[in-house]
Structures are given as structure tokens and as C-alpha cells.
C-alpha positions in Angstrom: -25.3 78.9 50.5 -28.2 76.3 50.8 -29.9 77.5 47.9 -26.7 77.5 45.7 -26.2 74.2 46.3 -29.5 74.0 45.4 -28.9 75.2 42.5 -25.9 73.3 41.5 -27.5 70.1 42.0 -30.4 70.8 39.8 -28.2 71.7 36.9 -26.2 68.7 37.1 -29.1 66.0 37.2 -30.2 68.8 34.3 -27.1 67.8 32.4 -27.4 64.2 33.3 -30.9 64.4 31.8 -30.5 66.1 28.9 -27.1 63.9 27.7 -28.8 60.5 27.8 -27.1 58.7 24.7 -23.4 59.5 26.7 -24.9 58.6 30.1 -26.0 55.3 28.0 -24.1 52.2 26.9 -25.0 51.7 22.7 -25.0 48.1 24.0 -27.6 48.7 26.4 -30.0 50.3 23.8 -29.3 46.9 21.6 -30.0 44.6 24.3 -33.3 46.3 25.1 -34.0 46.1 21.3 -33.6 42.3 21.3 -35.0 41.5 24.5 -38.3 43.7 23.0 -38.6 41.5 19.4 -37.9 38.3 21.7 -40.8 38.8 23.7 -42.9 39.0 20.8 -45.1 36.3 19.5 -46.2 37.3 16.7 -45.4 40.9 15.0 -47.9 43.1 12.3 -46.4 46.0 10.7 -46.7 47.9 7.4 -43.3 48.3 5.7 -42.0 50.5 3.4 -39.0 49.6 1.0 -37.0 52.4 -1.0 -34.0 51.6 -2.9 -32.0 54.4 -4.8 -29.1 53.3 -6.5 -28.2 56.6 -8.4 -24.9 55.5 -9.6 -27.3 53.1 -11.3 -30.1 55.2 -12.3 -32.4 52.6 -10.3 -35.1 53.2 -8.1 -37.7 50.9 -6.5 -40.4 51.2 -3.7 -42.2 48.7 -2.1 -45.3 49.0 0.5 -47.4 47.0 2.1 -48.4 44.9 4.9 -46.0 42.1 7.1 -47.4 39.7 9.6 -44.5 37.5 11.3 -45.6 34.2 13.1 -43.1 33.1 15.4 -44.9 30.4 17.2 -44.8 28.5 14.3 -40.8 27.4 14.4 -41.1 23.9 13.2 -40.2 24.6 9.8 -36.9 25.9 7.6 -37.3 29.7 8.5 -38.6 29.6 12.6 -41.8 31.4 12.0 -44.5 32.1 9.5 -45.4 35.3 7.7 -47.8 37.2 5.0 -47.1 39.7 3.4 -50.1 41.8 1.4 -50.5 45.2 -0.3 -52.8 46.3 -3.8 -50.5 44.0 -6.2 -50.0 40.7 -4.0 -50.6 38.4 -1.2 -48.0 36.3 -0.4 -47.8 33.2 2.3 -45.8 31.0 4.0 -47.5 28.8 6.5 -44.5 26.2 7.2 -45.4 24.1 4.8 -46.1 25.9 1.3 -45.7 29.1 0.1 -48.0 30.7 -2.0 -47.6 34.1 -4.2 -51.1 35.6 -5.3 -51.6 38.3 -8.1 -54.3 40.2 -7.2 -54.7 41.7 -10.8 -54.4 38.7 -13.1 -55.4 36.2 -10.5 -52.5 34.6 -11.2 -50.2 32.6 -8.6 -47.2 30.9 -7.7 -46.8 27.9 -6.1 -44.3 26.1 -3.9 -44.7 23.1 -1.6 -42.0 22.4 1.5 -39.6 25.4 0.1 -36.2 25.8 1.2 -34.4 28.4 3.1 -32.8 30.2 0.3 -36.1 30.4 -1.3 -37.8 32.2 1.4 -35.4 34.8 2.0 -35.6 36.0 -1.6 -38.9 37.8 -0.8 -37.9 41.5 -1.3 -40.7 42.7 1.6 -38.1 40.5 3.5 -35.5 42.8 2.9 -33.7 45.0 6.0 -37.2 43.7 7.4 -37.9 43.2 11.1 -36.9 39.7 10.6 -33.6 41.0 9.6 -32.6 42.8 12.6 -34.2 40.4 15.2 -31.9 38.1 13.5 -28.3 39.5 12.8 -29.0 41.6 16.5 -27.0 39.0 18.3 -24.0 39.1 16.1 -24.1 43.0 16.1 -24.3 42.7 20.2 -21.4 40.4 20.7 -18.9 41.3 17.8 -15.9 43.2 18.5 -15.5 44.3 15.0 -18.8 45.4 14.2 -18.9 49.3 15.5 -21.7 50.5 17.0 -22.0 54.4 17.8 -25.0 56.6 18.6 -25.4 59.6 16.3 -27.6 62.8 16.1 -30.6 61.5 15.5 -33.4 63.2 12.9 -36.3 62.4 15.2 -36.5 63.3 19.0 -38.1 59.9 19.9 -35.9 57.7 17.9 -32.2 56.4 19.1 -30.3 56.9 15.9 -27.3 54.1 15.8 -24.8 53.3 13.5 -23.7 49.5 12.7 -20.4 49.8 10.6 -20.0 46.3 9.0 -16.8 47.1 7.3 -16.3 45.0 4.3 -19.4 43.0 4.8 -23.3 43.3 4.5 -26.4 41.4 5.8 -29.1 39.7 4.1 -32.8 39.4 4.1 -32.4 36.7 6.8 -29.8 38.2 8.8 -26.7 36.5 7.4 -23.2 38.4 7.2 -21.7 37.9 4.0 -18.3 39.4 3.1 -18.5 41.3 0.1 -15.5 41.7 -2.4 -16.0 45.3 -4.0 -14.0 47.7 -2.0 -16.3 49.4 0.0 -17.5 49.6 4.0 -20.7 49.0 4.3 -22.8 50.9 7.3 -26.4 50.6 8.7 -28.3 53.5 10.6 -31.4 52.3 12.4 -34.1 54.2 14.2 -34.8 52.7 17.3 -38.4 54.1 19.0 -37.1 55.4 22.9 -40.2 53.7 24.1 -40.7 50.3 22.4 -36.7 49.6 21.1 -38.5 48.9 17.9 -37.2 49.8 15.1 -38.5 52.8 13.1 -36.2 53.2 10.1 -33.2 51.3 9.1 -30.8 53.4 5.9 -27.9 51.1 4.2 -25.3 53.1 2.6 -21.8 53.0 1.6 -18.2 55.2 1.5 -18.1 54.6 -2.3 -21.3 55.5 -3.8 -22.7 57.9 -1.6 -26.1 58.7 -3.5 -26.8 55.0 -3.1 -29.2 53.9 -0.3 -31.7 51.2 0.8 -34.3 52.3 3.5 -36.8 50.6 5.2 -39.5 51.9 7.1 -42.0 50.2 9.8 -44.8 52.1 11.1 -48.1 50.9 13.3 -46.4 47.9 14.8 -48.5 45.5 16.2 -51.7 46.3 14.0 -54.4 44.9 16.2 -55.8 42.8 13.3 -54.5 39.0 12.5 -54.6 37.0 9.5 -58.0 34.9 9.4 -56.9 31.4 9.8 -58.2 30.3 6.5 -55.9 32.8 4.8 -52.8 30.6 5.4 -53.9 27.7 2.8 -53.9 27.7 -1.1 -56.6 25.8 -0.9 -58.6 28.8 0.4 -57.8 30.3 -2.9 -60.0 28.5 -5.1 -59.9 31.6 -8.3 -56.4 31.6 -8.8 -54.8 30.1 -11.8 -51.4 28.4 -11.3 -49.1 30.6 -13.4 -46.6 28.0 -14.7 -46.1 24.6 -13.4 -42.7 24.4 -14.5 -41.3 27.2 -12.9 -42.2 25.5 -9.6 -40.0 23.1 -10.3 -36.9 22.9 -8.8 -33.5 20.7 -9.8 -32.7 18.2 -7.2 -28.8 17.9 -6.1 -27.2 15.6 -8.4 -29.5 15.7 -11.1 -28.0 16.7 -14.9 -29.1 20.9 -15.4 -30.8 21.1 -18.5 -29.1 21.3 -21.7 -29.4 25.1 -23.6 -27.9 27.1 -26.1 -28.1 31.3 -26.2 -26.4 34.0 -27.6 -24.0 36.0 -26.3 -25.0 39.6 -25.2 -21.3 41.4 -26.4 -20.0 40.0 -29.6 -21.0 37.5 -31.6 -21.8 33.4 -31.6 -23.6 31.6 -28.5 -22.4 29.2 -26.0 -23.7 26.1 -25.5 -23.9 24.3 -21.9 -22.9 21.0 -23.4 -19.5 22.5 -24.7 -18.2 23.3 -21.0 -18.1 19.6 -19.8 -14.8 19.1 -18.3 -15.4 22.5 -16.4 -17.1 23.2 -13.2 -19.8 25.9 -14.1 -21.5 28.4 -12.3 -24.3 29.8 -13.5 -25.8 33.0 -12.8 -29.3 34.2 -13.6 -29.9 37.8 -13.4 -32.0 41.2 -14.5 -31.2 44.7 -14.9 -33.4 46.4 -12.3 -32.0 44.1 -9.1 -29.9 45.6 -7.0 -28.1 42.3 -5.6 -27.4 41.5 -9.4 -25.4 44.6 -9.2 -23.6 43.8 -6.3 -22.7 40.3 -7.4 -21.1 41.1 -10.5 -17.4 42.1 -8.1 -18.3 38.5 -6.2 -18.7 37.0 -9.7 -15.2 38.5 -10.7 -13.2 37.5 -7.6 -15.0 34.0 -8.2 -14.1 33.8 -11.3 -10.7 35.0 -11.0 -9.9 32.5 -8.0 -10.6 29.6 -9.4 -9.7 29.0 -12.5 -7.1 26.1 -11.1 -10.1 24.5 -10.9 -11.1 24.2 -14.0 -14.7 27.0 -12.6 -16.6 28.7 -15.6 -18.5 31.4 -14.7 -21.6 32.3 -16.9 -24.3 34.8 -16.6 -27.7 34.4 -18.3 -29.9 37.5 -18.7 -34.0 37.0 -18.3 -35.8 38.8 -20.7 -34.2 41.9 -20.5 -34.0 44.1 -23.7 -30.8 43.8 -25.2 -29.6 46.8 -25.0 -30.1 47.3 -21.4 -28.0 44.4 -21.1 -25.3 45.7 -22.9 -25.1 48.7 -21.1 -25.4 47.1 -18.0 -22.4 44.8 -19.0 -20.5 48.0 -20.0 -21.2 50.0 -16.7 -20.4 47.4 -14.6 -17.2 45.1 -16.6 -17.6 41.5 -15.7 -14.4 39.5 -16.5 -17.0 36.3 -17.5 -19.6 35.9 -20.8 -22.9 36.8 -20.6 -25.7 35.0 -23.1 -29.3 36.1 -23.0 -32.5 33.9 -22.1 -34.8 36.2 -24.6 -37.7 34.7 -23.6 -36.9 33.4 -20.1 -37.5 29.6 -21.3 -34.2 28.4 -19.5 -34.7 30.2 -16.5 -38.2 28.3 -16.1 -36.5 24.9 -17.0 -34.4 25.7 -13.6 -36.9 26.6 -11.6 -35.2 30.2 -11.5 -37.7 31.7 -8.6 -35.2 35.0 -7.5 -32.6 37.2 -8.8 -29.5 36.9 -8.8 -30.3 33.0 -8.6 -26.5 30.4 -8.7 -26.5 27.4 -10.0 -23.3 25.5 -9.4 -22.8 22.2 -12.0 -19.8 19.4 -11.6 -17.9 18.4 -15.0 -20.4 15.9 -15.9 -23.1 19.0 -15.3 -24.8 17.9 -12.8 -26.1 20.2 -9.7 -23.9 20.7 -6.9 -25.6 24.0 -5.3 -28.3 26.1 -6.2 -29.1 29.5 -4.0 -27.8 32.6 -3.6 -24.8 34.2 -5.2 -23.1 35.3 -1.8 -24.1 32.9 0.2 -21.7 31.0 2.8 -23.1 27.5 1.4 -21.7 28.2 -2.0 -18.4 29.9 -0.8 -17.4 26.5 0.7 -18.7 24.4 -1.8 -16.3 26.2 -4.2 -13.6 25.8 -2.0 -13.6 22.3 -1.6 -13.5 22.1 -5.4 -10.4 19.9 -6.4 -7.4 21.6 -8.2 -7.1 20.3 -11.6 -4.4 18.3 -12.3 
């Protein structure tokens, strides 16, 4: 009888052992994850970056090595970083940020940048900087869902964030989205480290669409020499264009331009829209946020015409009839010209894509940064109804 019991026992702590994710709180797992990228000073990683949009026929990779610095806070962002592979080397010590082309020996320049610059870097994207940030929200919101599910690899936790209606940027910010479609993460977390291993974005629309990201060798032994941080320590570069450093100051008049439209025939010219509030939106074909913007564009469009809003989007450089099938996939209800050359978006200081600029009626700048940011959702709303 002794030994039965025995026996008993063993095969229920078996059970126990063997079921940990029920026997565990999702939460837990999350707070573990946190409390682990918290701790850290400083983080080294190489990253991998695979976007498949096949409803688009787009794919893009991306590889190479991320150093985070979070001792240095006192600046915009909360930390420093670099970011290297065979193509690039690109810096942010607080102060500047610096993009180096290690083929033509070319760079790009940018003393004191704002946030919104920043977190255009694409390395940034569903980076470890992302999920140390937005891992707070996830924690504490009720309406995120958080669930374990089978996982592909025995070390790994594999968890699923469902953020409805809503996705999260290279920094970590929620934005709501307006295209009808729920939006769901699945991250890799390592059983031993929390860290994660992969995160996959996907949707319940287009189901061949994905972003991954990948992290492997966290906390590479080797650091950044200290002398890597400066521009100055980068004497064989050449400047690539002083203008497109440049960026408009809140307030001042945008630059004047004319361009043709993309569908149809004639051009629009910026000065024939005063008396309208105007947002302009520079984009590209291959960008997968320029896809995604185009529904936001709508609904903006479409929300404020009582206030007098003009939405316009100017193409960079792309050949035209990319953009015209572009337009025709994806049906925005506003105009379209095309910056053949990319002239205009230099004049702006155009440094991302999709890249808003938001003008009053005289055209001067009321907002520049990202299409689906918070910032320019409330600007727009506190727009006054014409009369």
C-alpha cells in the first residue's frame, strides 16, 4: 500500500512537472521578462528583421548588429545605441546621430534629433527596445490578451499578445489603427534568461503577412570602443547632402512646390491650397508602414473635411508605374503627385518613410512626424471647424 502511494505521488508531481505553462501565471512569465531587460545596463545582440507582406508582393530582410546603452538617459530616447552590419554603421550618442555607408563612404548627419527621428530606424523595429518598452502596458492592460501557446522550441515560452484593433511601434507606442483588422504578437521568450528569442506580428485579414524579428547571442561580450560614438572619429566620410539634414522648425512657411499628379492628368501646386489645412505625406513603394497608413490617411481624410484638412501624398522617386499600381491596389480617397527626383522631400528634411507634415492655412508647420502617431491625432483634433 506504501509503495502505491508511492507511486501515486510520483506521478502527480510528474504531471505537475510536465504541465508548467498551466501550473504558471502568463503574467508571471511577463514580469520575469521585464524585471530581466530592467536589470540590464547595457544590451548587445545581433538582430534579424524579415518582413513578408505577400498580399503586397514585398519582402525585406535586415541583419546586423544592436548595442543599447541605457546608462546614458539624459537625452530624448533614455539610452544610446549602434547599430552595424556589411552596408552601415549607424549611431546615436545622446547628442548626434550619425548614419555611415560603408560602401560609398557616404553619411548622414543629424545634431540634437528628436524622438520621432530616432524611432524611424528600421533595426529599431519589434527590436528589444520595443518590448522593454510597451512590456508595462502589455502587463497591466485588461484588454490586451495574453495566452501561452504550443510553442515551436522546447526552451522558448511561446506567448500571444492580442492587441485587437491596435499595433505598436519601434518605440513601444500603441497606436490604434483604422483598417479593420486585429493585430496579434507571438514572442519567444528563452525559459532561462526571459529574453526574448523571436517576436512574429501577424494579422486575421492578411494571413500570409508577417514581420519577424529575431535576437540571438545576447549580451556579446564585446562593447563599442568609446571613440566609435563621435562623428568626429569618422574623418573619411563625405556628408551626403547638407540639406536633407535640415529640418523645418514649427511655425515656419513649408516650402513652396509644384508636381504632377500620379492618376490623371495636371499637377497641384502647394500655394493653391491656402485656406486649407494640409497634410502631407511622403512615402515609397517598398515600406510597409506606407502601406498601412494609406486606411489612417482615409479615415483622416474623411473626418475632417469640416475643417477645411487636405490630405496629399507625395511619392519619392519611385518609378511611375509602381506608383500607379500601388495607388490602384491600395485606393486612397486623396491625390497623389510624384517628387521624380526627390528634390521636395530634401527641401523638408524628409529623413523616414511614411514622414507627415501637417501645415495651417497660411502653410506654415504645425506638426511633422509620424503618420500614426498620438501627437498628430490630437493636433488634428483640436483643429477648428470651419465656419
Amino acid at each position: 500500500m506504501k509503495a502505491i502511494y508511492s507511486l501515486r505521488t510520483l506521478i502527480f508531481l510528474f504531471c505537475l512537472w510536465s504541465l508548467p505553462l498551466q501550473a504558471q501565471n502568463v503574467t508571471d512569465i511577463l514580469e520575469k521578462s521585464k524585471w530581466a531587460l530592467d536589470k540590464k545596463k547595457v544590451i548587445n545582440y545581433n538582430y534579424r528583421l524579415a518582413i513578408n507582406y505577400a498580399s503586397e508582393n514585398y519582402n525585406y530582410t535586415l541583419e546586423g548588429n544592436t548595442y543599447l546603452d541605457f546608462r546614458t538617459k539624459d537625452n530624448p530616447l533614455g539610452l544610446a545605441f549602434q547599430f552595424e552590419n556589411a552596408q552601415s554603421h549607424i549611431v546615436y550618442n545622446g547628442s548626434e546621430s550619425f548614419e555611415l555607408n560603408l560602401l560609398d563612404k557616404t553619411s548622414v548627419l543629424k545634431r540634437h534629433p528628436q524622438k520621432s527621428e530616432l524611432g524611424r530606424f528600421t533595426f529599431l523595429n519589434m527590436s528589444l527596445l520595443t518590448w522593454k518598452n510597451v512590456l508595462p502596458l502589455i502587463i497591466t492592460s485588461t484588454d490586451i490578451q495574453k495566452t501561452f501557446v504550443d510553442s515551436p522550441n522546447p526552451i522558448c515560452y511561446a506567448i500571444r499578445i492580442g492587441m485587437g484593433q491596435r499595433d505598436i511601434d519601434q518605440l513601444g507606442n500603441v497606436n490604434a489603427l483604422t483598417a479593420k483588422r486585429n493585430i496579434s504578437y507571438t514572442v519567444l521568450l528563452d525559459k532561462k534568461s526571459y529574453l526574448p528569442v523571436e517576436i512574429i506580428q501577424e494579422n486575421d485579414v492578411l494571413k500570409g503577412d508577417y514581420v519577424r524579428t529575431q535576437f540571438s547571442n545576447n549580451d556579446l561580450a564585446k562593447a563599442p570602443a568609446e571613440r566609435s560614438w563621435y562623428y568626429s572619429s569618422y574623418p573619411g566620410y563625405k556628408i551626403k547632402d547638407p540639406k536633407v539634414q535640415v529640418s523645418l522648425v514649427t511655425g515656419e512657411i513649408a516650402p513652396k512646390w509644384q508636381l504632377p499628379l500620379v492618376l490623371g492628368s495636371g499637377s497641384i501646386r502647394l500655394d493653391s491650397l491656402q485656406g486649407n489645412y494640409v497634410l502631407l505625406e511622403f512615402w515609397i513603394k517598398n515600406c510597409g508602414y506606407c502601406i498601412e497608413a494609406v486606411p489612417l490617411l482615409n479615415e483622416i481624410q474623411q473626418s475632417y473635411v469640416d475643417k477645411g484638412l487636405k490630405v496629399i501624398a507625395i511619392n519619392a522617386a519611385d518609378r511611375e508605374a509602381d506608383i500607379q499600381s500601388f495607388l490602384l491596389r491600395n485606393k486612397p480617397v486623396y491625390p497623389s503627385v510624384w517628387d521624380r527626383d526627390g528634390k521636395i522631400g530634401e527641401l523638408y528634411g524628409v529623413s523616414g518613410y511614411p514622414q507627415a507634415f501637417l501645415l495651417d492655412k497660411e502653410g506654415r508647420l504645425l506638426f511633422q512626424g509620424a503618420t500614426n502617431s498620438a501627437e498628430l491625432q490630437a493636433v488634428l483634433a483640436q483643429l477648428p471647424r470651419n465656419k
